[in-house]
N, C-alpha and C positions, 0 to 999 in steps of 0.2 A: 526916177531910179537913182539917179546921182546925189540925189539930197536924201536918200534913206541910206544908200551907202556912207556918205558922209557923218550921218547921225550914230550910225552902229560902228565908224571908228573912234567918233567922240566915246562913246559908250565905254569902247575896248581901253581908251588910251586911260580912261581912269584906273583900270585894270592894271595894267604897266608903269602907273605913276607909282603903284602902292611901293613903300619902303620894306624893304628884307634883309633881315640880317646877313653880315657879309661873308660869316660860315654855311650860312641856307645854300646848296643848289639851284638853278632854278627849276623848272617843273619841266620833265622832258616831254613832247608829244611827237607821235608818230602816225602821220596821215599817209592811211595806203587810198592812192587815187586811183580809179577806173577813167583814165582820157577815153573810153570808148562809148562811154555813159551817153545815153541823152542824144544818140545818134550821132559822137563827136566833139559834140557841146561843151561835153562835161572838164574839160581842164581849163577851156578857158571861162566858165561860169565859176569854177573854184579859183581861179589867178583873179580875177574882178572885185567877188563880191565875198569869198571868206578867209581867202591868203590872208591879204591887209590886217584882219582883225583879229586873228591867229598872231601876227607877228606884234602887231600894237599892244598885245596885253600882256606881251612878256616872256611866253612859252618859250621853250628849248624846242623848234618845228622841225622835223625829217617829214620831208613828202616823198613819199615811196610811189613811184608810178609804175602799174601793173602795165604790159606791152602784150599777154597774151590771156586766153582763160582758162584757170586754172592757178596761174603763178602767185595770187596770195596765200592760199594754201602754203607753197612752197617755201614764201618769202615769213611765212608765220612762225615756221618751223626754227629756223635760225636769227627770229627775234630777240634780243636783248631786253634790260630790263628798261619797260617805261615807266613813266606816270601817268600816260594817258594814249588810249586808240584810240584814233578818229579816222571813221568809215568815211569816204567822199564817193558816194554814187549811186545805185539801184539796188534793188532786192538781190540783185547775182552778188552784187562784194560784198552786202552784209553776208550772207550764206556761205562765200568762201572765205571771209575772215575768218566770222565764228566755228566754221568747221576747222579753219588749220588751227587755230590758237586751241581749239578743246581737245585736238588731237594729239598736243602735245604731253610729254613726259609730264612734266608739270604742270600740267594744267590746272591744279589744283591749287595754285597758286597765281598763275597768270587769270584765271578765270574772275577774279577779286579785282580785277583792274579795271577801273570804270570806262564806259565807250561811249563815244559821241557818234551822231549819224548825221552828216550834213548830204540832204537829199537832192540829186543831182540827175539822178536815174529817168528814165519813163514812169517806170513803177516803183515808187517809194511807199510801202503797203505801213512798213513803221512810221513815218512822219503824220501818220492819222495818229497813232498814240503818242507820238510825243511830245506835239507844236503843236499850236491851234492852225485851224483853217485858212488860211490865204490864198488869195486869187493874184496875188502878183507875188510872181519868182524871186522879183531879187530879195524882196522882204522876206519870205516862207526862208529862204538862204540863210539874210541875214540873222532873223528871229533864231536859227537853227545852232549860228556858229555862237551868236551871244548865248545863248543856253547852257555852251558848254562850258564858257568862263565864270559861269552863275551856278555852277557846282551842285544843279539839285538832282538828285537820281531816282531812278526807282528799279525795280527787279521786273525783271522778266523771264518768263516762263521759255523755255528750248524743249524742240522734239529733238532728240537721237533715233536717225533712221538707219538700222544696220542691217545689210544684205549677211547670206549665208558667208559668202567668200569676201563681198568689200570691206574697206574699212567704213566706219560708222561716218553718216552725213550731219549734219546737224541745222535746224531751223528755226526760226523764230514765228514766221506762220502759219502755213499748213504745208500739208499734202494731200496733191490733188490726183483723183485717178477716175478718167470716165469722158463722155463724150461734147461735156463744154469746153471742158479743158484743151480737147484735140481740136475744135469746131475753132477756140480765140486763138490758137497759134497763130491761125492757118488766116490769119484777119486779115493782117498787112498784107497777101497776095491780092488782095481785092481793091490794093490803093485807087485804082481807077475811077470807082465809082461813087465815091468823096462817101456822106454820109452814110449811105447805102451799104458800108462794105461789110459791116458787123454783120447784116441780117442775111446780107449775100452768102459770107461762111457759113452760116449754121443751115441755111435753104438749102445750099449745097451738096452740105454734110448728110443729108435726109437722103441724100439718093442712094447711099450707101444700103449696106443692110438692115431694114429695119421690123421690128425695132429692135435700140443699139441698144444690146445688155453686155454687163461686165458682171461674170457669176466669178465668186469668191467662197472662201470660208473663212471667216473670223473668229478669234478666241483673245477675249478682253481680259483685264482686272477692273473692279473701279473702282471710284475715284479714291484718295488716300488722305488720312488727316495732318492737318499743316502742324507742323511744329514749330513752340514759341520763336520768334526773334531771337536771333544769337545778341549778345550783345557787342557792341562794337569796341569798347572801351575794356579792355584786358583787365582782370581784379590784380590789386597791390601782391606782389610775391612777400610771405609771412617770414617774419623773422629767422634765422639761425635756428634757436632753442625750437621752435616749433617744429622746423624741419625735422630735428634729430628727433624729437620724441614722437614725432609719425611714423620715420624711419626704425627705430628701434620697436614701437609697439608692433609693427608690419612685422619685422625679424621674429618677434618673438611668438605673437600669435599661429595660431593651428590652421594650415592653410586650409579654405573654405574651396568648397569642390561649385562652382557659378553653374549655377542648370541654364541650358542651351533653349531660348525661347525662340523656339520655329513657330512664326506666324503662318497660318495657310493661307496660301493664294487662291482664293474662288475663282478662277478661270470659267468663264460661259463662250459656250459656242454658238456660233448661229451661223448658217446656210445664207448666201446671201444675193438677189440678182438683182442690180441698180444699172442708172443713165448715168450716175456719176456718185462716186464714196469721196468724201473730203475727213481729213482728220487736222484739228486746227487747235493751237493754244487759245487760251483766253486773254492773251495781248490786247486785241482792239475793243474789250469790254471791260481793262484791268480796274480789280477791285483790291485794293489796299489790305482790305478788313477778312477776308473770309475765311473761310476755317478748312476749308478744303480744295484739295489739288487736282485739277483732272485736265484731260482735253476734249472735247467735241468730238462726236465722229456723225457724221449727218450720211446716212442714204436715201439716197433720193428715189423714189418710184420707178419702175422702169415702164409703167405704163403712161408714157405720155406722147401727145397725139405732136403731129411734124407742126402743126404752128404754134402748140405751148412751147416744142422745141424752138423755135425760132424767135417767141415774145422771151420765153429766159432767158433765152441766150443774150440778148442785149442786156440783161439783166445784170446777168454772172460777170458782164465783162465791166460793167461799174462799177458791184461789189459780189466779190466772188464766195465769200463767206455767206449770200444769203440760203438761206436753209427752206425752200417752198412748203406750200402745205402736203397734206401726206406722207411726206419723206417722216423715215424713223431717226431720231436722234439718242445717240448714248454719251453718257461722261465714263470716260475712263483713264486711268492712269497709265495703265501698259495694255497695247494689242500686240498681236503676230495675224500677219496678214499674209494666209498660204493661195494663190495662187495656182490656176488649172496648168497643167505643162502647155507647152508652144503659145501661151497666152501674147499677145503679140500690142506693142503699145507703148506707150510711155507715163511717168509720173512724172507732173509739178511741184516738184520742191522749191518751196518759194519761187515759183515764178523759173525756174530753171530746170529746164529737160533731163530725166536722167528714166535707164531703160528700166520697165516693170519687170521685176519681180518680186519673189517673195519676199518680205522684209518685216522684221520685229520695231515696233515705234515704243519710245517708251520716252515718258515724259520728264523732265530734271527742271522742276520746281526752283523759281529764284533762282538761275544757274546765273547769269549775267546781269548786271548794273550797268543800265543808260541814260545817259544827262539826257535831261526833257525839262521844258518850259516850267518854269514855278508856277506860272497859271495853271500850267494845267495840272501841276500836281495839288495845288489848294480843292481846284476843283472835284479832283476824285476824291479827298478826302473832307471835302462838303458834302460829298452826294453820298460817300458812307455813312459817315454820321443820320443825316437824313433818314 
């Protein structure tokens, strides 16, 4: 571990050698920390293994350390301008970053600011998209923090979940609602019985009523066509004389009456009784190239017997995105998910409890840019081409 940490400051310090002019700023970064990550772990797994390398390549570093949940939200809100967020912990502080910074007044400007995610957490569900694979911590850490001195990005897709009355949540993986989701909370009650405990929850969970249906009604769009790449490089502002003779011909001309193109939204309905409804971006399968924007909505059969309940359930809890046979799947862009009264329960927002109800998901294509491994970004765009 000490000789990979060693290697990835060498790395960093070439970063921090480079020469800048001495009107240049430096580059400010602003790392909000979750110490609660990791059962604890996580501040000093981030003071070890990606402070040092942070600080060797030169950045301008504020580490903001959250003390409750909830509070980056709060702390997002009264952000300054950066150069750079960097996420340090699990699925919960990505979720509550992206939600306080999109929630903002400007967000439409802050949203442009690229993010790093150095994975700290239990459940790091974005480190499958952005790092390659790794079985030892301190490298998957380090590979994570050098990624984001190596400036290569890519776009990722965000759900906006907004209740009648809350303010809008926002995610980068799914939303989950239905009886695995409730079965893996409920895991770590079963520490005692070491391997066993996964299969204990969901045996358990069988004795309840069954079988466990969650009826809904759904009303989708789908999916939407992507529009070209903006380009990044502003065109040259045209001379003087050009200005004025646009300006003058504009004055002078008959002004034109613009017809108002209402596009209609095909809304489909459907009745719906599932074990579990997930609605999930396309993150963990990002393609570079495609022409179209949607999210996943997968229901899953509610006819299923207490031991297929208890084989997926181990399932789900390795990768909860998988979608079994039978279950019906849709692409779409925008749903509204109305909910029976007194429905009683909770949804997974990324990995984070929040109470069911009704709620409109609606998807914001390319909303955020996050540093990820340049392997891995060759690789998505070899396997396009392909």
């Amino acid at each position: 571990d000490d000789l990979l940490r060693r290697a990835a400051c060498q790395e960093a310090q070439a970063f921090g050698n480079e020469l800048i002019p001495a009107t240049m700023p430096l580059k400010k970064a602003t790392v909000f920390l979750n110490p609660a990550a990791c059962k604890g772990k996580a501040r000093n797994l981030f003071e070890k293994n990606a402070a040092p390398i942070l600080h060797l390549s030169g950045l301008d570093v504020t580490v903001v350390k959250t003390d409750y949940e909830g509070q980056a939200k709060k702390l997002l809100e009264l952000m300054e301008n950066t150069d750079l967020i960097i996420i340090a912990g699990g699925d919960g502080t990505v979720q509550e970053v992206i939600t306080g910074l999109l929630r903002r007044a400007d967000e439409a400007a802050f949203s442009k600011i690229p993010i790093g995610f150095i994975p700290l957490g239990k459940t790091c569900t974005l480190s499958h998209t952005l790092y390659p694979e790794s079985t030892n911590q301190v490298q998957h850490i380090t590979n994570a923090t050098l990624a984001i001195l190596k400036g290569e990005t890519v776009p990722l897709d965000v759900l906006q979940i907004k209740g009648e009355k809350e303010q809008p949540v926002f995610a980068v993986s799914s939303l989950r609602w239905g009886s695995y989701r409730d079965a893996g909370v409920k895991v770590g009650k079963y520490w005692y019985l070491g391997p066993l405990k996964t299969k204990a929850a969901h045996f358990f969970s069988t004795f309840k009523e069954w079988p466990q249906k969650h009826e809904a009604a759904l009303m989708y769009v789908g999916p939407t066509e992507r529009p070209p790449e903006e380009p990044e490089e502003k065109p040259s502002r045209p001379p003087l004389y050009v200005r004025l003779y646009r300006r003058l011909r504009l004055y002078w001309s008959s002004p034109k009456e613009i017809p108002q193109e209402v596009t209609p939204q095909d809304w489909e309905e459907l009745k719906l009784s599932t074990i579990e409804l997930s609605i999930a971006t396309r993150n963990r399968q990002l393609d570079l190239t495609r022409t179209e924007d949607f999210m996943d909505i997968c229901i899953e059969a509610d006819t299923v017997s207490k031991g297929q309940f208890v084989h997926r359930g181990s399932q789900k809890m390795r990768d909860p995105h998988t979608c079994p046979e039978g279950s019906q799947c849709i692409q779409a862009s925008r749903c509204i998910l109305q909910l029976p009264e007194g429905t009683e329960g909770s949804f997974g927002i990324d990995n984070e409890e929040y109470e069911a109800m009704p709620v409109e998901v609606k998807l914001l294509p390319r909303k955020l840019r996050f540093f990820c491994d340049p392997r891995v970004r060759e690789q998505m765009l070899h396997a396009a081409v392909q």
